[in-house]
RODO-2510 file (C-alpha; in nm, 4 decimals, decimal comma):
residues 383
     n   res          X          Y          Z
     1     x     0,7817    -0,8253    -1,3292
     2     x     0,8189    -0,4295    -1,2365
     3     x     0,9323    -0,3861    -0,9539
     4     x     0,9482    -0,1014    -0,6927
     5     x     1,0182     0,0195    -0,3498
     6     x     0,8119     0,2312    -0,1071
     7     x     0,8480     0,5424     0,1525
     8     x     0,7575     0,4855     0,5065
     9     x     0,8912     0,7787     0,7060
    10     x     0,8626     0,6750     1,0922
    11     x     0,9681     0,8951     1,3405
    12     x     1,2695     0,8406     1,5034
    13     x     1,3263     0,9655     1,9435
    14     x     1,5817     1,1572     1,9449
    15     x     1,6120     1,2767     1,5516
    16     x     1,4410     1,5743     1,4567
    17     x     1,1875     1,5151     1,1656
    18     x     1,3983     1,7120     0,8871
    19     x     1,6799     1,4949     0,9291
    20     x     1,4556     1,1419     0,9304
    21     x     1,2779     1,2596     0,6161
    22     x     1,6279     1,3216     0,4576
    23     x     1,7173     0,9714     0,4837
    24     x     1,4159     0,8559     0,3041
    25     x     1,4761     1,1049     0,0567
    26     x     1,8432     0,9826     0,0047
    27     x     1,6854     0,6296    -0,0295
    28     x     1,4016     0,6990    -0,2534
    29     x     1,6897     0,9104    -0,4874
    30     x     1,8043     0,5524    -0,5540
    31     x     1,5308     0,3937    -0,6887
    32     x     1,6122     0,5297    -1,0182
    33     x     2,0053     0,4797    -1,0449
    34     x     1,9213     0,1066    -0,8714
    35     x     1,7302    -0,0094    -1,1737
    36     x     1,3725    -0,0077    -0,9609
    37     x     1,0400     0,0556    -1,1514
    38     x     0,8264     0,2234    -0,9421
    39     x     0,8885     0,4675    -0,6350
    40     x     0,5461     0,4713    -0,3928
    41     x     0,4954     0,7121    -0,1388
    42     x     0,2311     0,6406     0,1688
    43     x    -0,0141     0,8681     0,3594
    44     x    -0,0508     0,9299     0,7208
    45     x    -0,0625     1,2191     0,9526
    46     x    -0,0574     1,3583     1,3096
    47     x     0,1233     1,0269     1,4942
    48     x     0,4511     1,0665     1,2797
    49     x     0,3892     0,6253     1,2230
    50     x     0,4700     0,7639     0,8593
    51     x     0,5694     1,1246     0,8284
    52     x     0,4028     1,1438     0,4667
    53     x     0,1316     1,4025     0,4816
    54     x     0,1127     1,4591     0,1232
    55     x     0,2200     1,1545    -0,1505
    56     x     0,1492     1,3460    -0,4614
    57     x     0,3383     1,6218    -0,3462
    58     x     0,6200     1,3830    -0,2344
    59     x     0,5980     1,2302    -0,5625
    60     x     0,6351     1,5690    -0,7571
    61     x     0,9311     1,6183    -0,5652
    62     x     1,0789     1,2897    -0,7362
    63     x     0,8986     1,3713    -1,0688
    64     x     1,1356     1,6649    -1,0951
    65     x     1,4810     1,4351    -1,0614
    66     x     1,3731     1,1210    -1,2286
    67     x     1,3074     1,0311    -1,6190
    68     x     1,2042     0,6749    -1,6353
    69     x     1,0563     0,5236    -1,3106
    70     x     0,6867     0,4608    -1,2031
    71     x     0,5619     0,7326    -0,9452
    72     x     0,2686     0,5649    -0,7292
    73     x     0,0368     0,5915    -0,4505
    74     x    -0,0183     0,3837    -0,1784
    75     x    -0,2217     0,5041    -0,0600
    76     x    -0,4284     0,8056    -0,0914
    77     x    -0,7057     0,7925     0,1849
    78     x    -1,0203     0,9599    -0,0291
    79     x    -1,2497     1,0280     0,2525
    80     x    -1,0270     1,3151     0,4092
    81     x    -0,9734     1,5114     0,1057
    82     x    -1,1949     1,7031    -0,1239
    83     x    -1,2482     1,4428    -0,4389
    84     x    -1,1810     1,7999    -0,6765
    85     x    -0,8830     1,8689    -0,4694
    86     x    -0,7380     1,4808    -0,5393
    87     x    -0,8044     1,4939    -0,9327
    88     x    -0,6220     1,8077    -0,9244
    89     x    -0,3471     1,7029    -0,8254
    90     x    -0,3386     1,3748    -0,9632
    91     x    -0,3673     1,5580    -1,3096
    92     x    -0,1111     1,8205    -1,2714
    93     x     0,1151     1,5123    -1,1598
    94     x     0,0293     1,3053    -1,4286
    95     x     0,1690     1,6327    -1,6659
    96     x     0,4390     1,6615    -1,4400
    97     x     0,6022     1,3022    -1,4734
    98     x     0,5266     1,2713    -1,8385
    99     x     0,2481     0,9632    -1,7302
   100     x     0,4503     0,8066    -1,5739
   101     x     0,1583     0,7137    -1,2604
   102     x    -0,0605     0,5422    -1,1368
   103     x    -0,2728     0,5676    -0,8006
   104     x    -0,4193     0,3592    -0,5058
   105     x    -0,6545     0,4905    -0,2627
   106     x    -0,7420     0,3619     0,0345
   107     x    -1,0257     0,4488     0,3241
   108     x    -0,7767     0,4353     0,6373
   109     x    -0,8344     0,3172     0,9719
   110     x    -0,7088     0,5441     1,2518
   111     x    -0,9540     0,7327     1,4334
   112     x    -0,6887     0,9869     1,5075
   113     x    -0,6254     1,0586     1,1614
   114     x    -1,0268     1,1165     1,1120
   115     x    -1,0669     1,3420     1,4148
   116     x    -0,8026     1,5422     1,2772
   117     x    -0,9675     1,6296     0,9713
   118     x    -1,2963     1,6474     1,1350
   119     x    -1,4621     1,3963     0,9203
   120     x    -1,7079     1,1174     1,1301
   121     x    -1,5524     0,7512     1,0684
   122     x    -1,8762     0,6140     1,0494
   123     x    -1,9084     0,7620     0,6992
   124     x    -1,5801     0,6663     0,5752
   125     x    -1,6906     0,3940     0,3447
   126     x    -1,9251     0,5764     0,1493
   127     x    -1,7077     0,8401     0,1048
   128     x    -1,4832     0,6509    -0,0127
   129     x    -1,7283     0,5528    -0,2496
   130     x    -1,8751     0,8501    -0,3851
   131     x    -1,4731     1,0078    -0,3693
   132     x    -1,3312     0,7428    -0,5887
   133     x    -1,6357     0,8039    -0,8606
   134     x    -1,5935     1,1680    -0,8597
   135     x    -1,2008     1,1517    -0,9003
   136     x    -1,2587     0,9219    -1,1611
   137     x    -1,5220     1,1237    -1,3453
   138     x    -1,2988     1,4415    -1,2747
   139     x    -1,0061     1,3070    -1,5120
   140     x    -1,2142     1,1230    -1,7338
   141     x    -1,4337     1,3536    -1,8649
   142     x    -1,4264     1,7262    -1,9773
   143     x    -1,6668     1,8388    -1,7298
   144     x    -1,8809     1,6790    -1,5215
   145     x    -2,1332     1,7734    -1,2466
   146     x    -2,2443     1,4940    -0,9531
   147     x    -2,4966     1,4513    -0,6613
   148     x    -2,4626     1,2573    -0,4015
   149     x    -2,4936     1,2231    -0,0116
   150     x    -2,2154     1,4364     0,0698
   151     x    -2,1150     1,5584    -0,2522
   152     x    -2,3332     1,8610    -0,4380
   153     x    -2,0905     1,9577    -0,7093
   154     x    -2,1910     2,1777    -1,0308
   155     x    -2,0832     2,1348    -1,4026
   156     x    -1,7075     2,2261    -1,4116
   157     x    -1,4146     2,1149    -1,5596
   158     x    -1,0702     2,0728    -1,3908
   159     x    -0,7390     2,2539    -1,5558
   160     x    -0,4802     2,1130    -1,6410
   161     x    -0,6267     1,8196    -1,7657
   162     x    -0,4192     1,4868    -1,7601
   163     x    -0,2380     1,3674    -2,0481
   164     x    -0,2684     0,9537    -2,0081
   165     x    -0,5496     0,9195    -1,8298
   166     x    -0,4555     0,8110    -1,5129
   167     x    -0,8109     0,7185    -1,4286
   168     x    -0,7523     0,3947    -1,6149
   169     x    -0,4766     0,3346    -1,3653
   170     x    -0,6240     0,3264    -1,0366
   171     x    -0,5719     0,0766    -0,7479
   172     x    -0,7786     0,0604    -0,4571
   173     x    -0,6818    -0,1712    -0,1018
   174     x    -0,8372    -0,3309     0,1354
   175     x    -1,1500    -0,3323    -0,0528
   176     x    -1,4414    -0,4325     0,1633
   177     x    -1,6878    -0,6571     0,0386
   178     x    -1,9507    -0,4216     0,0996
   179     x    -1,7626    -0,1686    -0,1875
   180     x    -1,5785    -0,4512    -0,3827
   181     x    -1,8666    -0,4071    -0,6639
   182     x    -1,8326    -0,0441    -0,7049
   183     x    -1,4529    -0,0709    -0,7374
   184     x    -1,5087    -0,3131    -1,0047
   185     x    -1,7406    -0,1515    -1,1714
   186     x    -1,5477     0,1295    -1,2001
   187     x    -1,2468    -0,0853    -1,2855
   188     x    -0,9721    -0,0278    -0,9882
   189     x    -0,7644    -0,2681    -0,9824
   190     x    -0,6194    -0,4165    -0,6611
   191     x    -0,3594    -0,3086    -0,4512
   192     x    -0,2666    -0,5657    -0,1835
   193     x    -0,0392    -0,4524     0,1362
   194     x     0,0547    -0,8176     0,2799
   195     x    -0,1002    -0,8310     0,6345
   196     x    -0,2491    -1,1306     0,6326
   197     x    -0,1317    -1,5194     0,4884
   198     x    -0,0432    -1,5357     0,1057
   199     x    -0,3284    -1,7679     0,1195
   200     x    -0,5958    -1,5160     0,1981
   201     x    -0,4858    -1,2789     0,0031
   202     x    -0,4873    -1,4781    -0,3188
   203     x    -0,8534    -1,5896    -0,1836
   204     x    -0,9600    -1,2106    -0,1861
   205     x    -0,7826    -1,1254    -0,5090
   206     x    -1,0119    -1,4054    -0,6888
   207     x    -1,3155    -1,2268    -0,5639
   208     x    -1,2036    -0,9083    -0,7309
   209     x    -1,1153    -1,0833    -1,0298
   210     x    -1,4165    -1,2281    -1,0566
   211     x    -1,6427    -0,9223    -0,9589
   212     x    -1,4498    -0,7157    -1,2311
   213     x    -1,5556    -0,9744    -1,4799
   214     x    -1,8769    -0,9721    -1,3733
   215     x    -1,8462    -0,5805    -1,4667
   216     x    -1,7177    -0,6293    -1,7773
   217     x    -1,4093    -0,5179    -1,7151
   218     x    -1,0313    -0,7324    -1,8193
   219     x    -0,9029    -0,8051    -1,4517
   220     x    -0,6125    -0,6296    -1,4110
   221     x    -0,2856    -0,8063    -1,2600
   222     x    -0,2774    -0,6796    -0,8673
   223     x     0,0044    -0,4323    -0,7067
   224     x     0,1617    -0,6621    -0,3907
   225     x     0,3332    -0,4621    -0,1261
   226     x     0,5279    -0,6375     0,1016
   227     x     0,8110    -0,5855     0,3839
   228     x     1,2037    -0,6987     0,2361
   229     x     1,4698    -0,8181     0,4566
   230     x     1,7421    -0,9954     0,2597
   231     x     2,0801    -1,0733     0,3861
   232     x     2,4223    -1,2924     0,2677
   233     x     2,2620    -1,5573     0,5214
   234     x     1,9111    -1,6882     0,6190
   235     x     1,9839    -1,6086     0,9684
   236     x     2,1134    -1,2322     0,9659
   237     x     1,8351    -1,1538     0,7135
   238     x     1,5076    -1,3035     0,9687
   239     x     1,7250    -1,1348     1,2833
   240     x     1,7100    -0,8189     1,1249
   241     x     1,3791    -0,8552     0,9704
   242     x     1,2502    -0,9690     1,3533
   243     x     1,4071    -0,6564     1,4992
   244     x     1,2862    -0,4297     1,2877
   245     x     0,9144    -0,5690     1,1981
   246     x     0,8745    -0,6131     1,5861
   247     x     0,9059    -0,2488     1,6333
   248     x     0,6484    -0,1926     1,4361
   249     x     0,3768    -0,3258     1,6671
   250     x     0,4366    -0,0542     1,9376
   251     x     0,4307     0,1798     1,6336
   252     x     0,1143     0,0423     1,5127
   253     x    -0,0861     0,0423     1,8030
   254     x     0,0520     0,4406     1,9404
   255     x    -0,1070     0,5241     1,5978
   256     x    -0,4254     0,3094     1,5198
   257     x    -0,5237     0,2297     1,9137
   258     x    -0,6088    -0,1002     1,8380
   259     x    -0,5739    -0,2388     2,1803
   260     x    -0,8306    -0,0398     2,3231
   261     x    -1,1081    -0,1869     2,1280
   262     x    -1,2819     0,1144     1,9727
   263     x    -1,3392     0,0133     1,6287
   264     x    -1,5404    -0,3003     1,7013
   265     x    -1,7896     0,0381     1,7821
   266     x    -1,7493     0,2332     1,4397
   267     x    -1,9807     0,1083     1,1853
   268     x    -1,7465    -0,0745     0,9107
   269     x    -1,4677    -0,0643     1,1103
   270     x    -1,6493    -0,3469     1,3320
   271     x    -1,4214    -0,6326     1,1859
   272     x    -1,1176    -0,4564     1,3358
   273     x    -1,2409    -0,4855     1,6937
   274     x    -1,1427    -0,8382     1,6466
   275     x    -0,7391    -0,7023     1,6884
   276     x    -0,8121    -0,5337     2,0126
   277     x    -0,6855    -0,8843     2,2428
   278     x    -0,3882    -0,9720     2,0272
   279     x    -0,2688    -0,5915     2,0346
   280     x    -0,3518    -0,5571     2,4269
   281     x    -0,0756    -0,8461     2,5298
   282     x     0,2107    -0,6994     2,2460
   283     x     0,3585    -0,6079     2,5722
   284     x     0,4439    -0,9828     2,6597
   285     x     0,7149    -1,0987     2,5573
   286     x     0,5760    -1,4784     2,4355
   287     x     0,2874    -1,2942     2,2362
   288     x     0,5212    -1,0025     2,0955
   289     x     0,7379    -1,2837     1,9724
   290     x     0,4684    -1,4933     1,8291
   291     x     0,3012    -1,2058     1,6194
   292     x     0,6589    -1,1143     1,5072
   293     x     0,7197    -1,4773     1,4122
   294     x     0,3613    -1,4099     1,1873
   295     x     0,4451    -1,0928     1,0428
   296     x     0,7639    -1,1860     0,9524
   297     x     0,6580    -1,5081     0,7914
   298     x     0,4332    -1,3058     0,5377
   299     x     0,6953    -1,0857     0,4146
   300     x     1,0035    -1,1784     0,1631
   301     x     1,2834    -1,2737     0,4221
   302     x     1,6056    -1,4232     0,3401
   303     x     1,9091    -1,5169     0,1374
   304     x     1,8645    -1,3432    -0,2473
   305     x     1,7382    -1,7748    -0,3786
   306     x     1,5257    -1,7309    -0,0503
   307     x     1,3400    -1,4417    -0,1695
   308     x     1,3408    -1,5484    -0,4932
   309     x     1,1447    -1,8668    -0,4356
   310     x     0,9081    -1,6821    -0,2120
   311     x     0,8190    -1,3989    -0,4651
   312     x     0,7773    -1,6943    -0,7377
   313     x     0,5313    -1,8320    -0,4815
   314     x     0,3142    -1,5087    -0,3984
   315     x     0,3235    -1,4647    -0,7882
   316     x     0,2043    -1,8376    -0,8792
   317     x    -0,0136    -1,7289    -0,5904
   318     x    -0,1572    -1,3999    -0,6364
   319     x    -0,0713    -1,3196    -1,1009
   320     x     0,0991    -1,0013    -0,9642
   321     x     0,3318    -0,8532    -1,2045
   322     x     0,4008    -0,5359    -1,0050
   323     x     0,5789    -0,5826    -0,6608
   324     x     0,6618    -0,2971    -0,4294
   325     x     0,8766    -0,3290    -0,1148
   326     x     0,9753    -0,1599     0,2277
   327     x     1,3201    -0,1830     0,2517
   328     x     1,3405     0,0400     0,5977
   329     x     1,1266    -0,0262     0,8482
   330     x     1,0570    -0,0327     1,2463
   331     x     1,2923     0,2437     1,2775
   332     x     1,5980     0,0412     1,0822
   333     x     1,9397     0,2374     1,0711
   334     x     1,9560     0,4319     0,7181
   335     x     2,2907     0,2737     0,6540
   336     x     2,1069    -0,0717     0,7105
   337     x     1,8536     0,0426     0,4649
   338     x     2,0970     0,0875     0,2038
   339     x     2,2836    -0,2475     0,2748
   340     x     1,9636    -0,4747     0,2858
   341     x     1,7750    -0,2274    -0,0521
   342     x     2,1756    -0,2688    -0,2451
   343     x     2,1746    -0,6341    -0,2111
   344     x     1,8071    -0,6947    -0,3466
   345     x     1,9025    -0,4501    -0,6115
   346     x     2,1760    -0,6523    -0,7139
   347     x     2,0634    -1,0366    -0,6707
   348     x     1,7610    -1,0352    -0,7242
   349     x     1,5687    -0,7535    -0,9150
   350     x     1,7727    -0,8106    -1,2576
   351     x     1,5992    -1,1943    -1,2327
   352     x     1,2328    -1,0702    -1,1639
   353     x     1,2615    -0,8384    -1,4113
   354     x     1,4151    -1,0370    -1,6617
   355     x     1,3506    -1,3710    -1,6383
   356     x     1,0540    -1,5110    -1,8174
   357     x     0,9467    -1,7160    -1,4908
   358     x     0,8525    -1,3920    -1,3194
   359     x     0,6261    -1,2351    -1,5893
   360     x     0,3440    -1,2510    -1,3749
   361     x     0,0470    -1,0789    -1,5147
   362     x    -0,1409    -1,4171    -1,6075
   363     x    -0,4428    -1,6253    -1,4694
   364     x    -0,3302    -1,7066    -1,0650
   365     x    -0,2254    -2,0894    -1,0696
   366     x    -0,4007    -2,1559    -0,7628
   367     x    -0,8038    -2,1299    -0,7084
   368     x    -0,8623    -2,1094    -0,3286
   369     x    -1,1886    -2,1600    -0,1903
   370     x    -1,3240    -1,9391     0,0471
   371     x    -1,2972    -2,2185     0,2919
   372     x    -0,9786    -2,3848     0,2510
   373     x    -0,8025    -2,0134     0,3739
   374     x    -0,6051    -2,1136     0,6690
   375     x    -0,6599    -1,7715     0,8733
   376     x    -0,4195    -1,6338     1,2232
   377     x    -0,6654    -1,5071     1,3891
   378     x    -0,6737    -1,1298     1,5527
   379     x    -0,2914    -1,0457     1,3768
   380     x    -0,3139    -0,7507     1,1625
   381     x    -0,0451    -0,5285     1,0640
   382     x    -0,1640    -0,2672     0,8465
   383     x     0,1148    -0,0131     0,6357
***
């Protein structure tokens, strides 16, 4: 199993932005020297819920003082950026690194994020669609020229081009049925940030599987992104992972405004006004506490044989052979950081990424029916 860690940059009161960003640096600059696979970098603006306005330019930052690791995106949100723009840099990247990339793109869900670039959110989901095709076209092909609804662009070519073709690398998450057949068809694979149960997510990772077949595409293994909080002892790992995940919700909800209701509004955002109850009592104590207990539950939490069995679960689970992790979240001390990404480094990377019961990649063990998913309803923690 490869496996890697990811960059969430959440402002801190108190700390100006320079000096939080240098402490994610510091931590990414170990992914390398700690064995890891893959370094991923996220994308959000305005709120500072993730102070990464720019992953591929975060990434070429690490390009330039790393020779071996995995550089990846998670996510790129297509419908605020020129689709040129994105294969641009993608491709000057993918020369940059030696290859060494791969991509997910996502469509985002905070309105504030969308009135900031001045794009409507009621078109987000066909832009995403018509985005992803024209980034893939862009790197795929010497020139191209496309028409669409919001895209009129003329024969061209992009310079540099790419050297591995990083098109055949994408990812895409939280893939809505309505444009889970394109992204087959075009042969994304799936990227899967775990906000929901382990059972739902293998349920929706069958559907892809089975849509991409349908394409005539090989199903590719999916990327699994998950929260880490592991610890000499049970207890001291869940206290800190409960600290530090329960945080997150007041995080969450400054930046996405779930609690308000407004997305049940936005057409394909309708499923989210679902959240808008759960997120409006966060405030109480018994229901903070109870969606902490949840979020916590489906992340890796534990003593090193604690995660271990759990990531041999989610793999009989979910065929993943490419898990990427959090390691500081909700605000978490940097020294903290370090302490809980050391000790993963140490007891129990070397075994997923050597031991023959982790390979992952194959056919998921378990088939899940649509309707034997066990669902908690109205808890969703998105990265």
């Amino acid at each position: 199993m490869k496996v890697g860690m990811s960059m969430n940059m959440l402002t801190k009161p108190g700390r100006s932005d320079a000096s939080v960003l240098a402490d994610h640096l510091a931590l990414g600059a170990l992914a390398e020297p700690l064995g890891f696979d893959s370094l991923f970098a996220l994308e959000h603006h305005f709120t500072g819920y993730a102070m990464s306005p720019d992953p591929v330019q975060l990434l070429s930052y690490f390009a330039g003082m790393t020779k071996r690791i995995t550089l990846g995106t998670s996510v790129i949100v297509l419908p605020w950026h020129d689709p040129i723009r994105v294969a641009e840099q993608i491709a000057l990247l993918d020369i940059l690194c030696g290859g060494r990339c791969l991509f997910g793109f996502g469509r985002g869900a905070a309105s504030v994020e969308y009135a900031g670039f001045r794009v409507p959110m009621d078109e987000a989901r066909a832009r995403f669609v018509e985005s992803a095709k024209i980034v893939t076209m862009a790197l795929a092909e010497e020139s191209f020229e496309y028409k669409g609804e919001f895209f009129d662009i003329p024969r061209m070519s992009i310079r540099p081009r790419p050297i591995s073709h990083p098109e055949r690398r994408f990812f895409a998450s939280s893939v809505s049925p309505e444009s889970a057949e394109v992204m087959a068809r075009l042969g994304f694979g799936m990227l899967v940030i775990m906000q929901n149960e382990w059972n739902k997510a293998a349920a929706d990772i069958h559907r892809h599987r089975a849509l991409a077949r349908e394409m005539g595409h090989t199903p590719r293994p999916p990327v699994v992104s998950t929260n880490i909080s592991i610890a000499p002892t049970r207890a001291e790992a869940r206290d800190r992972a409960a600290t530090y995940l329960s945080r997150k919700w007041d995080s969450i909800d400054a930046h996405y405004k779930f609690s308000d209701g407004h997305l049940g509004s936005v057409k394909g955002y309708e499923s989210y006004g679902a959240v808008a109850k759960t997120y409006s009592k966060l405030k109480e104590d018994k229901h903070r506490a109870k969606a902490t207990d949840f979020y916590v539950s489906i992340q890796i939490c534990g003593t090193p044989d604690d995660c271990l069995e759990q990531i041999a679960e989610l793999t009989r689970l979910t065929g993943l052979d490419h898990l990427t992790a959090e390691f500081s979240f909700g605000g978490m001390p940097a020294e903290d950081a370090q302490v809980n990404l050391r000790l993963f480094a140490d007891e129990v990377m070397p075994i997923l990424q050597r031991d023959p019961a982790f390979r992952g990649g194959g056919e998921p063990q378990a088939v899940i029916a649509e309707a034997s998913v066990t669902r908690t309803k109205d808890i969703f923690a998105p990265a």
